[in-house]
N, C-alpha and C positions, 0 to 999 in steps of 0.2 A: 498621579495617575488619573485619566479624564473618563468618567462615564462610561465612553464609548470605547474606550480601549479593552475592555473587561467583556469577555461573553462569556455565558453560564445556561448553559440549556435551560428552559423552563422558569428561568428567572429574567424580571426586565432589569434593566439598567437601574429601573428608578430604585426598584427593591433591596438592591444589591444597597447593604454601607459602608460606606466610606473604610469605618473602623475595622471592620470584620477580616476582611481580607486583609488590612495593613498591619490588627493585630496578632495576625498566625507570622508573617513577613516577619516582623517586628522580634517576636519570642526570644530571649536567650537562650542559647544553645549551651552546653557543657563543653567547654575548650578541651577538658581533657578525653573526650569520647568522637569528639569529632572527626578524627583520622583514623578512628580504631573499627575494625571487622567490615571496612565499603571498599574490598577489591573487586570483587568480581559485581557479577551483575544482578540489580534488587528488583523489585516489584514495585510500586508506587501508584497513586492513585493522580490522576491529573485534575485538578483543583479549579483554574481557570485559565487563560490564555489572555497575555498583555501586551502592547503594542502591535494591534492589528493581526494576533496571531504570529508572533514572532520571541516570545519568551513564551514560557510555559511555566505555571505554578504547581511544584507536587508536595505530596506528602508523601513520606511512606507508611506502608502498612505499620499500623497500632502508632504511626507516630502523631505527636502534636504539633509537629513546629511546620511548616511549609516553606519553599524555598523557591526560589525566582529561579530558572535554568535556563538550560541554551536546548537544542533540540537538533538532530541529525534528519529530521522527516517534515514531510508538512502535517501542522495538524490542524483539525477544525474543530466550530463549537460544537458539533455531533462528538468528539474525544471529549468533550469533558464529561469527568464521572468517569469513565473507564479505567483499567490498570492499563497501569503503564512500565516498560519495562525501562530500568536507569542507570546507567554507570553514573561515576562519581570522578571527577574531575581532580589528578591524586592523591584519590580514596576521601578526599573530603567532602561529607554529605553536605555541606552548604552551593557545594558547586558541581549541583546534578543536572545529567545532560539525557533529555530523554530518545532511547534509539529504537521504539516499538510500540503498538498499541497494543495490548493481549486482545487476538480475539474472542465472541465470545456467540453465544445463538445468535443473539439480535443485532449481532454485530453486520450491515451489507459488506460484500464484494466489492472494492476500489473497480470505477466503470470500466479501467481495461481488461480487467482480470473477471466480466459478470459476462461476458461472450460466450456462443454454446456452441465452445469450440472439445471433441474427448482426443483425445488421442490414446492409445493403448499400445502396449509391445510386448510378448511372449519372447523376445529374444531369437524367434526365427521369422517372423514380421510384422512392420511396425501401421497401425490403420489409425490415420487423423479424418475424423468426422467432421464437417463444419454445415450447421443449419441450410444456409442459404447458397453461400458460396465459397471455393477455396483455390486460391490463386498460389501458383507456384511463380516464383521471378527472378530473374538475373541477369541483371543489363538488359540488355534490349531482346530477348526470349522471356517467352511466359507461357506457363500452361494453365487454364482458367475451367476448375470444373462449377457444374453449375447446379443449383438444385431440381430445374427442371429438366437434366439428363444432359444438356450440351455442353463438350469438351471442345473449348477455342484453345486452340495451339498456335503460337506466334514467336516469328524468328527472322533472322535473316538469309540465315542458311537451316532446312531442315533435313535429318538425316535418316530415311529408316533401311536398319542393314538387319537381316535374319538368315539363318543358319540353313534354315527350312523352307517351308512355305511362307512369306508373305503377302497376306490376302487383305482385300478390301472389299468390305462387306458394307451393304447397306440396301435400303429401301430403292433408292438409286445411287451410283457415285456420279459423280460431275467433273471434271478434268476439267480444266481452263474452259 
């Protein structure tokens, strides 16, 4: 394992030894507890990330031994130190595969998910809010509301049919 393959928030490479991490790796395990009570899914604490971020090192809670895994998500050197949630690769804690980060306060928002987008529903209707702007689309139709009041409507055929009055109201209207 090179140096540079190991990140550790708050720790440099140089610091990091050698021994330390290869000594948890390393640890014997109890053959005969290894397959026993790892069905469902544990907690773990994520240790370090090797090869470029692509195995993950955990431990589980109260445990001492650490283990090299495989990982269903991306993670970064920001995950390490955090719990992590882990199945067990058929129930045997040496071959843990990590599927979650638990979050936590100080945990941020992954940047697609940090948008101040609300949306809400009572069940008789549904109101999506969005900052700046919010674009409705479908193939070559779109309806584009805006934050400073203007609704662009775009199509190829548009249609408005009402029961009642339908009125066009504005400051001026413009027809072609």
């Amino acid at each position: 394992m090179s140096k540079r393959d190991l990140m550790i928030p708050g720790v440099t490479t140089a610091a990091v030894s050698k021994g330390g991490l290869d000594d948890l790796l390393a640890k014997p395990t109890q053959q005969a507890d290894a397959k026993v009570g790892w069905d469902g899914a544990a907690v773990g604490e994520l240790l370090a990330l090797l090869d470029n971020g692509r195995t993950p090192v955990v431990v589980m809670n109260g445990g001492a031994v650490a283990a090299r895994g495989r990982t269903t998500i991306d993670l970064h050197g920001d995950d390490v130190g955090q719990q992590v949630v882990v199945l067990f690769e058929d129930g045997d804690r040496q071959r843990p595969i990590v599927v979650g980060v638990l979050r936590t306060d100080r945990t941020a928002a992954p940047p697609e998910l940090a948008g101040d987008v609300d949306v809400s529903t009572d069940g008789e209707r549904m109101i999506v809010n969005a900052r700046r702007e919010l674009v409705l689309r479908c193939g070559k139709a779109s309806i584009t509301l805006r934050q400073d009041g203007t609704v662009h409507i775009v199509g190829e055929r548009i249609l408005s049919r009402a029961t009642g009055p339908n009125r066009v109201q504005g400051g001026s209207v413009q027809l072609n």
